[in-house]
C-alpha distance (Angstrom), angle and dihedral (degrees) to the residues before:
residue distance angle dihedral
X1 . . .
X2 3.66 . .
X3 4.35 107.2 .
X4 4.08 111.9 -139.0
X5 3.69 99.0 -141.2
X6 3.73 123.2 39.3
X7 3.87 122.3 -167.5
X8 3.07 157.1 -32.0
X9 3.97 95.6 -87.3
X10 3.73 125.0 169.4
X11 3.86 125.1 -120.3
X12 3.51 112.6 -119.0
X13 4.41 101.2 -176.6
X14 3.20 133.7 -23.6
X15 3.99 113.4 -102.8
X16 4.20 112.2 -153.1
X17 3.60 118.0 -37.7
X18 4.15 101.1 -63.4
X19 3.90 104.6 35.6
X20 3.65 137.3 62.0
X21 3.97 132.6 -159.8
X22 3.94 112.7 -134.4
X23 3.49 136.6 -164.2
X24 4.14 119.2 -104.7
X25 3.87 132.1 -129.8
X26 3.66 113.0 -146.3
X27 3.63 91.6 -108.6
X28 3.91 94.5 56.5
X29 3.63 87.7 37.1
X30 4.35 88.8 126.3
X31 4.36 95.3 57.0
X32 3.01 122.6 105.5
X33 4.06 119.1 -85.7
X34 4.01 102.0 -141.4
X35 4.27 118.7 46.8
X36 3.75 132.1 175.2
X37 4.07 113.5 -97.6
X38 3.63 84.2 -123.6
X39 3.97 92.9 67.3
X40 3.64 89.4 56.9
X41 3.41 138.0 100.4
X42 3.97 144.9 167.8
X43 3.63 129.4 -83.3
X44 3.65 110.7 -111.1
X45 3.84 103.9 177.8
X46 3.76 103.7 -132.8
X47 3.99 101.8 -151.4
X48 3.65 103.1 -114.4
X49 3.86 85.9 161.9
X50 3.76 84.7 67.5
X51 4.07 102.1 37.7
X52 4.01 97.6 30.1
X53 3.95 110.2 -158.5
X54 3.68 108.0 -86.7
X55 4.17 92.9 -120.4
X56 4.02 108.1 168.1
X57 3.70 109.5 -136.4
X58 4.47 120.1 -164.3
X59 3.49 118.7 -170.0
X60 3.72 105.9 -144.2
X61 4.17 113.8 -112.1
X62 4.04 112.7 -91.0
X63 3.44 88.9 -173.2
X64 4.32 128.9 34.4
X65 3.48 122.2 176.1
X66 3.94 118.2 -128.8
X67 3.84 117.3 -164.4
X68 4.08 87.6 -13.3
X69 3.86 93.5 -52.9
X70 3.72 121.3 113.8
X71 3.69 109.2 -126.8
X72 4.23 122.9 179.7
X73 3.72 119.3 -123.1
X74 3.01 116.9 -121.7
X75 4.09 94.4 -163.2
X76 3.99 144.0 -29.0
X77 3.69 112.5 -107.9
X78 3.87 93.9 179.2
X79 3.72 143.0 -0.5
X80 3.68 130.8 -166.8
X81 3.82 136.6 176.5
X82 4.00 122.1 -117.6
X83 3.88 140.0 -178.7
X84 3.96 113.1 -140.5
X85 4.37 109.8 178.4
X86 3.94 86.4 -19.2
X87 4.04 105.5 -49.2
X88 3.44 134.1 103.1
X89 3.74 124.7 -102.5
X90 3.74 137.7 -175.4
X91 3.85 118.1 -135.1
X92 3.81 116.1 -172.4
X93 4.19 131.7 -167.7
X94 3.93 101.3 -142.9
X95 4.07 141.7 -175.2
X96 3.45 106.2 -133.2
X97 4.33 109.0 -143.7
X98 3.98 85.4 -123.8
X99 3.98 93.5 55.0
X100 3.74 124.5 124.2
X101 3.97 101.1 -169.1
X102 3.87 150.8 -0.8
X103 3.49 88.5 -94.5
X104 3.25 90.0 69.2
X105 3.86 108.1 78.2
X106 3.45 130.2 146.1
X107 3.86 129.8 -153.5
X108 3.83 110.3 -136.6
X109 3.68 127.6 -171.8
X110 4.37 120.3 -157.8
């Protein structure tokens, strides 16, 4: 999803009578330099110290259990996303520290 209003920028000069030249952040480094006054509009700072983005974090596992025996992992060679009855799950491809080969994979589920 594309936002409508990007910001807060800083205006650098004034460029004719209906367009102004602002000042980049790295991250909007692409845009445009020069906009129409019309397609601006005040800062209003929105709190996001008080109401955080809600970002999910997952730790991968250290520690999966094969045939009721913890093993360690010894790394995550791929992740994906999955919906089971309407939730979100995390499947991960791992190397177990006791494997021998690549053919050895096992499919684990958190």
């Amino acid at each position: 999803m594309r936002y409508s209003f990007l910001g807060h920028f800083t205006i650098t000069r004034l460029v004719g009578n209906n367009s102004v030249e602002v000042r980049h952040t790295e991250e909007s480094s692409r845009k445009h330099l020069v906009f129409q006054v019309s397609l601006l509009k005040p800062y209003q700072d929105t709190g996001e110290d008080k109401f955080p983005p809600k970002i999910k974090t997952w730790i991968p596992p250290d520690i999966v259990e094969v045939e009721n025996l913890p093993v360690p992992v010894k790394r995550i060679i791929q992740c994906r996303k999955i919906i089971i009855n309407g939730n979100d799950h995390q499947q991960f491809l791992v190397r177990l520290t006791n494997q021998a080969s690549d053919k050895e994979k096992s499919p684990v589920e958190d």
